[in-house]
Jmol script that loads the backbone (N, CA, C; Angstrom):
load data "model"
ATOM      1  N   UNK A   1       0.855  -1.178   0.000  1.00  0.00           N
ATOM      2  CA  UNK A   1       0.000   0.000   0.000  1.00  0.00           C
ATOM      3  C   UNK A   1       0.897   1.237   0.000  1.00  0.00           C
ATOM      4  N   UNK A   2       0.932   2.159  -0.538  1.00  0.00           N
ATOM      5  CA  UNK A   2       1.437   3.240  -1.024  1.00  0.00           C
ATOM      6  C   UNK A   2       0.676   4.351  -0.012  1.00  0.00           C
ATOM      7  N   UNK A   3       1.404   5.547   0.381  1.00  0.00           N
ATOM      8  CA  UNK A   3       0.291   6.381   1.358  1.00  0.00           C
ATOM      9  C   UNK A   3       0.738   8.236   0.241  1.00  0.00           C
ATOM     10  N   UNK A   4      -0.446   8.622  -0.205  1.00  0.00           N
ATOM     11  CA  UNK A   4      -0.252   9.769  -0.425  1.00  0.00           C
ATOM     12  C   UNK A   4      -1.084  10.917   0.374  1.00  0.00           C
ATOM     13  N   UNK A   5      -0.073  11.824   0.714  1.00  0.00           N
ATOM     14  CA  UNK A   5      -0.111  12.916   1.124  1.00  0.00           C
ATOM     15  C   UNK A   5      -1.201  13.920   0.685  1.00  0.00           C
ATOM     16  N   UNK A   6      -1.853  14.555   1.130  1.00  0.00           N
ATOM     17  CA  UNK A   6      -2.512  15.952   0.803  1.00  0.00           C
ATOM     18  C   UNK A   6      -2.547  16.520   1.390  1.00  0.00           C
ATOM     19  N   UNK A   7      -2.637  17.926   1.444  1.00  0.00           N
ATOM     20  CA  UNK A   7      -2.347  18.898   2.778  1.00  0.00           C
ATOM     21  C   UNK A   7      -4.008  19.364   2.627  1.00  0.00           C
ATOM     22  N   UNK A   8      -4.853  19.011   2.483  1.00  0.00           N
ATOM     23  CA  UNK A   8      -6.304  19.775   2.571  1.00  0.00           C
ATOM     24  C   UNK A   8      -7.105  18.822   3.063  1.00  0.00           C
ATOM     25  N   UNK A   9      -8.380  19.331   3.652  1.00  0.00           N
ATOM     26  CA  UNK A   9      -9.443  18.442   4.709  1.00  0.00           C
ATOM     27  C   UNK A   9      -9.878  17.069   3.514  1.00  0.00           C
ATOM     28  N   UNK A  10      -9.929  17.421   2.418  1.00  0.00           N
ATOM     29  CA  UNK A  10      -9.992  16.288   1.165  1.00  0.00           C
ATOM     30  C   UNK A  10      -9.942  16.508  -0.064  1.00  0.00           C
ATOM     31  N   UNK A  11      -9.904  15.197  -0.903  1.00  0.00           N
ATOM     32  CA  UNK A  11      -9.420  15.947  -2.209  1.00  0.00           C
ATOM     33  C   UNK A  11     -10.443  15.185  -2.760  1.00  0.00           C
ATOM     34  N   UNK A  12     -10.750  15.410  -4.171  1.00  0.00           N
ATOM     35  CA  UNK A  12     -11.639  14.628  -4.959  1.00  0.00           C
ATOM     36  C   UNK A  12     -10.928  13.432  -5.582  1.00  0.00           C
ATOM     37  N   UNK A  13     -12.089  12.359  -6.234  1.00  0.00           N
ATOM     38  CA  UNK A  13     -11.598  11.174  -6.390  1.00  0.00           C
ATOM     39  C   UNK A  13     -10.675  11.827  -7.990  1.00  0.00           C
ATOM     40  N   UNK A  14     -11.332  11.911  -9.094  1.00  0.00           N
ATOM     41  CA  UNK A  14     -10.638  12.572  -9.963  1.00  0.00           C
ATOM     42  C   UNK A  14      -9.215  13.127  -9.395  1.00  0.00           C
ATOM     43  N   UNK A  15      -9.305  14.351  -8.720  1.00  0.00           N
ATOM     44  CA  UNK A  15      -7.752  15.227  -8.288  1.00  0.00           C
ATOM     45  C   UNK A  15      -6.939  14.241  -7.712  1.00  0.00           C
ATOM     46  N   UNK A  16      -7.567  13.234  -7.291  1.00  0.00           N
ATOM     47  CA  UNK A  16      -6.252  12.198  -6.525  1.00  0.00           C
ATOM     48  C   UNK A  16      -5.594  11.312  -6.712  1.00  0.00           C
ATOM     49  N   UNK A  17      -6.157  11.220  -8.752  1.00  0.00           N
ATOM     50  CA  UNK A  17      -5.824  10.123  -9.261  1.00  0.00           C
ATOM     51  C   UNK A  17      -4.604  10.570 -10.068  1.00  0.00           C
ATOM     52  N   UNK A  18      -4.828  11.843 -10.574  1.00  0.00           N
ATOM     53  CA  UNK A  18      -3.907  13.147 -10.964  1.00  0.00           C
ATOM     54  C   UNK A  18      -2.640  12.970  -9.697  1.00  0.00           C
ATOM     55  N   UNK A  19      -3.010  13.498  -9.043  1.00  0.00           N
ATOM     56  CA  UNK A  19      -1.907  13.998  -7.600  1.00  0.00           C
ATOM     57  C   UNK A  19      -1.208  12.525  -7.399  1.00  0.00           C
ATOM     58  N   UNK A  20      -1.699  11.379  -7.398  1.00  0.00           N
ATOM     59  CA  UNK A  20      -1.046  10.249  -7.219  1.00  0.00           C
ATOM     60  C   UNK A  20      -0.202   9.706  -8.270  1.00  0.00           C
ATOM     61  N   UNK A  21      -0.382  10.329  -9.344  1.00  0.00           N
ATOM     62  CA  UNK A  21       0.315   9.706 -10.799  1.00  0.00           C
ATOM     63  C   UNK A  21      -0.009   8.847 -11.441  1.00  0.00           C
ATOM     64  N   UNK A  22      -1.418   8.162 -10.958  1.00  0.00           N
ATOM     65  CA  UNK A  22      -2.142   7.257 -11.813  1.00  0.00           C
ATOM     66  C   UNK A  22      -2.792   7.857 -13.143  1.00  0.00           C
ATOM     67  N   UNK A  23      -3.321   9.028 -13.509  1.00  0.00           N
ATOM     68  CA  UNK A  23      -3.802   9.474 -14.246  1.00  0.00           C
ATOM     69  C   UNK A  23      -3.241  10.743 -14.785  1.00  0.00           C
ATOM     70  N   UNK A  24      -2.743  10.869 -16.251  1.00  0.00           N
ATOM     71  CA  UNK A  24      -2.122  11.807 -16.374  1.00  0.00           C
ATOM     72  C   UNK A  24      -2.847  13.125 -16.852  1.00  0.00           C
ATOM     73  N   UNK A  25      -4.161  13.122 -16.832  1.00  0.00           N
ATOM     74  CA  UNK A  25      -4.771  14.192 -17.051  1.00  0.00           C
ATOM     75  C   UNK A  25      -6.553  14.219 -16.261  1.00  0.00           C
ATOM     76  N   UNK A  26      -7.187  15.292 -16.036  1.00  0.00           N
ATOM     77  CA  UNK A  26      -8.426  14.957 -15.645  1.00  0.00           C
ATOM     78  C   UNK A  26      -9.160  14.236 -16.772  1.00  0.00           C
ATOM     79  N   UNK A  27      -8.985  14.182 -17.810  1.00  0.00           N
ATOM     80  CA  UNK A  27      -9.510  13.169 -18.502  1.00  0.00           C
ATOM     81  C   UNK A  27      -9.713  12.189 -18.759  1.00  0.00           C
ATOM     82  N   UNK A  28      -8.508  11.749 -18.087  1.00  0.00           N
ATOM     83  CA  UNK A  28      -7.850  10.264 -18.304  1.00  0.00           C
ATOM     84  C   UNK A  28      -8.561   9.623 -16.923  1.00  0.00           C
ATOM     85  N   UNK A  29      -8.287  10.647 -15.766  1.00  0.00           N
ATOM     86  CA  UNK A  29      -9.206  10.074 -14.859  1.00  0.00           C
ATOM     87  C   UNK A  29     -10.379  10.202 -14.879  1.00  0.00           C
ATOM     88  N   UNK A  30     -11.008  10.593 -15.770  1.00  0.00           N
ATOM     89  CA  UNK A  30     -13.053  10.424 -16.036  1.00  0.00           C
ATOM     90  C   UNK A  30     -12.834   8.839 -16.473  1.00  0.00           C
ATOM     91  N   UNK A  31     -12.163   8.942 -17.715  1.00  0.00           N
ATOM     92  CA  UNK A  31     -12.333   7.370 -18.426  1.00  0.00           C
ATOM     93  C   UNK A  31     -12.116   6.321 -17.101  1.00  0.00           C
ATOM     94  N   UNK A  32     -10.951   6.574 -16.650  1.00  0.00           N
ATOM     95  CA  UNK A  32     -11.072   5.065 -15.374  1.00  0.00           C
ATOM     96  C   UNK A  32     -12.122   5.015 -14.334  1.00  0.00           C
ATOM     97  N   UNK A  33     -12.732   6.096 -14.266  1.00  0.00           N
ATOM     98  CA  UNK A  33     -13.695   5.808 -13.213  1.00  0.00           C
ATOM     99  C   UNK A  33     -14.887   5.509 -14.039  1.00  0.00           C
ATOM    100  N   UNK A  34     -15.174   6.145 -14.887  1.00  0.00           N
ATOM    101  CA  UNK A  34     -16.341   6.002 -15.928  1.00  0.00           C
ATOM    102  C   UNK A  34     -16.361   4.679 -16.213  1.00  0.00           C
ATOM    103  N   UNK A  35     -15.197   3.889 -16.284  1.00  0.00           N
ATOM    104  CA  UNK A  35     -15.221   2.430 -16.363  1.00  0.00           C
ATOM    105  C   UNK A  35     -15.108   1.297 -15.585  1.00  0.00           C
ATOM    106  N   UNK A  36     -15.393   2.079 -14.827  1.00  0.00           N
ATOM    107  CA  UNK A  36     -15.350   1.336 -13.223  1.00  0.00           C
ATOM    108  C   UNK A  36     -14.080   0.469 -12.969  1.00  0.00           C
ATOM    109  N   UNK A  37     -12.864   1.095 -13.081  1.00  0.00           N
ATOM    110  CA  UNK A  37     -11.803   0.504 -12.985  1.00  0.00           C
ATOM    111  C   UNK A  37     -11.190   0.928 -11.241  1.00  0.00           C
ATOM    112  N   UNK A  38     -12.541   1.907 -10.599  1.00  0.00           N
ATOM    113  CA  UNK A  38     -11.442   2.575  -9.407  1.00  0.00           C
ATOM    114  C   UNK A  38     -12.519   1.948  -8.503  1.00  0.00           C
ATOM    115  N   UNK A  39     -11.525   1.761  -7.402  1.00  0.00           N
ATOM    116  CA  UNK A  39     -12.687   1.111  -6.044  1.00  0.00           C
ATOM    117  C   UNK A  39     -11.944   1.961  -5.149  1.00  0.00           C
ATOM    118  N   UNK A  40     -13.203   2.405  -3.967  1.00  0.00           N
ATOM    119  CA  UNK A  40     -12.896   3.410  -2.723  1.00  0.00           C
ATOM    120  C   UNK A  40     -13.219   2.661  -1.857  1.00  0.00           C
ATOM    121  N   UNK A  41     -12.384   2.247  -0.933  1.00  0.00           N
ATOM    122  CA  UNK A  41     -12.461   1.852   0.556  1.00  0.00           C
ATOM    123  C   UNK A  41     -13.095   0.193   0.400  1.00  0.00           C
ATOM    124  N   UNK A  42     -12.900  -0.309  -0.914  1.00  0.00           N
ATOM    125  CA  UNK A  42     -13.432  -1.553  -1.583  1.00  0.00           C
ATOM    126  C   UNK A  42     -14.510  -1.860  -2.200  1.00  0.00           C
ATOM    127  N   UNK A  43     -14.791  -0.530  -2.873  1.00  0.00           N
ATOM    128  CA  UNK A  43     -16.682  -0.495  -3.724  1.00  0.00           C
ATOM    129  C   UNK A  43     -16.294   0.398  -4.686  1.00  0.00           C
ATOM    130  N   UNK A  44     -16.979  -0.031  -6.127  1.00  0.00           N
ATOM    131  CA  UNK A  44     -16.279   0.564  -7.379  1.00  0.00           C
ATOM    132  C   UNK A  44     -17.121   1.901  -7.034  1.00  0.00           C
ATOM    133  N   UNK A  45     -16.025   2.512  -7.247  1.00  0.00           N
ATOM    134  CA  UNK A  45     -17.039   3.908  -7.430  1.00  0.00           C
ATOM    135  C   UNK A  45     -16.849   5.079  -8.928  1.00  0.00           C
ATOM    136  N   UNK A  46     -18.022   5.131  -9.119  1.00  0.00           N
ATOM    137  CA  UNK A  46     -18.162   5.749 -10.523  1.00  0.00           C
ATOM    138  C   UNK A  46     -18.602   7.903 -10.193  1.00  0.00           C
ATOM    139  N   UNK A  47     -18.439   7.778  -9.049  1.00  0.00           N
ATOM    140  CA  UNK A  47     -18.212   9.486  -9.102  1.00  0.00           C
ATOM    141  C   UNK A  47     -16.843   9.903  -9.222  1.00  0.00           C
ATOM    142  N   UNK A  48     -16.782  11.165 -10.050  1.00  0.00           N
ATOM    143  CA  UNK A  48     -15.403  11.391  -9.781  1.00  0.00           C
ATOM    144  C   UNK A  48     -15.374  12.495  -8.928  1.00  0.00           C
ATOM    145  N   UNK A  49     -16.413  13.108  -8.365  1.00  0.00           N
ATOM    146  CA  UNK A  49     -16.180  14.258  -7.604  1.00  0.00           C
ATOM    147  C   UNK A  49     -16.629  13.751  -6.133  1.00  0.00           C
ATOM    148  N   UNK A  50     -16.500  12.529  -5.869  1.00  0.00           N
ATOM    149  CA  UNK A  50     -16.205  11.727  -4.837  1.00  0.00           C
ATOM    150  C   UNK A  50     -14.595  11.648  -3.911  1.00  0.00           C
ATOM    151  N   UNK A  51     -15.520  12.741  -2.715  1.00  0.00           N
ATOM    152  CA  UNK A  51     -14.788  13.043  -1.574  1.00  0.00           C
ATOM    153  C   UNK A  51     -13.680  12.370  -0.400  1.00  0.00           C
ATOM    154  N   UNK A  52     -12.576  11.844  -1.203  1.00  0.00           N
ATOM    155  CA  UNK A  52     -11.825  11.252  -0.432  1.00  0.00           C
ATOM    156  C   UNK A  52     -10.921  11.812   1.153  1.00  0.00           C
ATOM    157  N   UNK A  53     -11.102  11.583   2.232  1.00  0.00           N
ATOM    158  CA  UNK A  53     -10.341  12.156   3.551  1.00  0.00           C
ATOM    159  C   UNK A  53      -9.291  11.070   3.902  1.00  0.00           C
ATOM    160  N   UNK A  54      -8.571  11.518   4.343  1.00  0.00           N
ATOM    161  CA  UNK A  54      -7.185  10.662   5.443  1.00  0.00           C
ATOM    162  C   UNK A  54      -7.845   9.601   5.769  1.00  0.00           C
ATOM    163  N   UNK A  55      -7.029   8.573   5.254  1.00  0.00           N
ATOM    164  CA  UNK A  55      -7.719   6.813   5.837  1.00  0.00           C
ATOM    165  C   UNK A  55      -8.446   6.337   4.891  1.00  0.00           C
ATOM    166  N   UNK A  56      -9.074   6.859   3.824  1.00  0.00           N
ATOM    167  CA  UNK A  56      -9.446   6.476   2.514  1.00  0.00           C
ATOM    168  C   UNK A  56      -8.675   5.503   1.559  1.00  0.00           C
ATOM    169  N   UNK A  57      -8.841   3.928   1.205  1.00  0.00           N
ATOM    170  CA  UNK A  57      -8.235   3.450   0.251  1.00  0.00           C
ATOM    171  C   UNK A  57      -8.686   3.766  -1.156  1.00  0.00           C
ATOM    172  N   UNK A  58      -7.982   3.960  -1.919  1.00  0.00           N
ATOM    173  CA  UNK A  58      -7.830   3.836  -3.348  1.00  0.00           C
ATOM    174  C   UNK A  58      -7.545   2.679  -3.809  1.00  0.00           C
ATOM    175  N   UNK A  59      -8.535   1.657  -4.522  1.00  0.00           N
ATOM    176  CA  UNK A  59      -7.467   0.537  -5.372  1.00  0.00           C
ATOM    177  C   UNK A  59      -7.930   0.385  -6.876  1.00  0.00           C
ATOM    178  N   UNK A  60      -6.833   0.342  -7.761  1.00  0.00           N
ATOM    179  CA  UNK A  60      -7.006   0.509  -9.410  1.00  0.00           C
ATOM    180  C   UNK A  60      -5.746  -0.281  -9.744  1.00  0.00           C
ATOM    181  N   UNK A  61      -6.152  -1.015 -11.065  1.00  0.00           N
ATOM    182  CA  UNK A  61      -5.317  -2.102 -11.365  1.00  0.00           C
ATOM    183  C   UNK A  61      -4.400  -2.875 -10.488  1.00  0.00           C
ATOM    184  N   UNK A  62      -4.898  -3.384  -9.615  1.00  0.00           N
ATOM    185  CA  UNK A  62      -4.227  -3.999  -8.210  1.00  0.00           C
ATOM    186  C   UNK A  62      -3.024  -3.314  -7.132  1.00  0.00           C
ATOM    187  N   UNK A  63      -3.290  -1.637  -7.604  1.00  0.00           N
ATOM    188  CA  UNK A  63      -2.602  -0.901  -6.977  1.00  0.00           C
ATOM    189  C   UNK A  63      -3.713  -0.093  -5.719  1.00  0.00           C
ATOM    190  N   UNK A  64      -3.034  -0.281  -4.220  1.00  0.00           N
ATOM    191  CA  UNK A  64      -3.706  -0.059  -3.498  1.00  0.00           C
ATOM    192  C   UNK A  64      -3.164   1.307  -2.833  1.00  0.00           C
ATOM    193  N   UNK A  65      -3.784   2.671  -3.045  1.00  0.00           N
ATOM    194  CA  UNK A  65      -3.598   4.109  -2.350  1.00  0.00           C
ATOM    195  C   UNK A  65      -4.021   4.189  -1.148  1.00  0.00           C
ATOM    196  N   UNK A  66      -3.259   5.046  -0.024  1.00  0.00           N
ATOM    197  CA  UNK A  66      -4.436   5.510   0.849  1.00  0.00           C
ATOM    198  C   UNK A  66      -3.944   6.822   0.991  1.00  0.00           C
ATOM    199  N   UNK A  67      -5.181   7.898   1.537  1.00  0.00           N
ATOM    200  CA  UNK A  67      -5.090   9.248   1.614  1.00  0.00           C
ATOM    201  C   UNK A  67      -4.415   9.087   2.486  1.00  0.00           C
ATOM    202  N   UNK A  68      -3.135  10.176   2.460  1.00  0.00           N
ATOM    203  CA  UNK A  68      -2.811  10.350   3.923  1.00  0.00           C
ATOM    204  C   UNK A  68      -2.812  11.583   4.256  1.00  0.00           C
TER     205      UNK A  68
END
end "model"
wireframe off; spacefill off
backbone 0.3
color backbone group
């Protein structure tokens, strides 16, 4: 598990896919979530303006994030 940093109360699911280096543009992160390739805290989730806080997992292509 990988832990990324944000300095704000939360970030969006989109901005964190950006900020983490999984996605190299906000576009790129519509398509992976749009395709249900991203799971939050272990449930696919298809918002991208879905509110991730500290302690939040991220997992996409068997790569597992957490907010930190």
């Amino acid at each position: 598990m990988k832990l990324v940093k944000i300095e704000t109360e939360y970030i969006r699911l989109d901005q964190f896919l950006k900020w983490a280096g999984i996605a190299d543009t906000g576009s790129h992160a519509k398509i992976l979530i749009a395709e249900q390739n991203v799971k939050v805290n272990g449930q696919v989730e298809t918002q991208r303006g879905k509110k991730l806080r500290k302690g939040d997992t991220v997992e996409i292509n068997g790569n597992v994030l957490q907010v930190d």
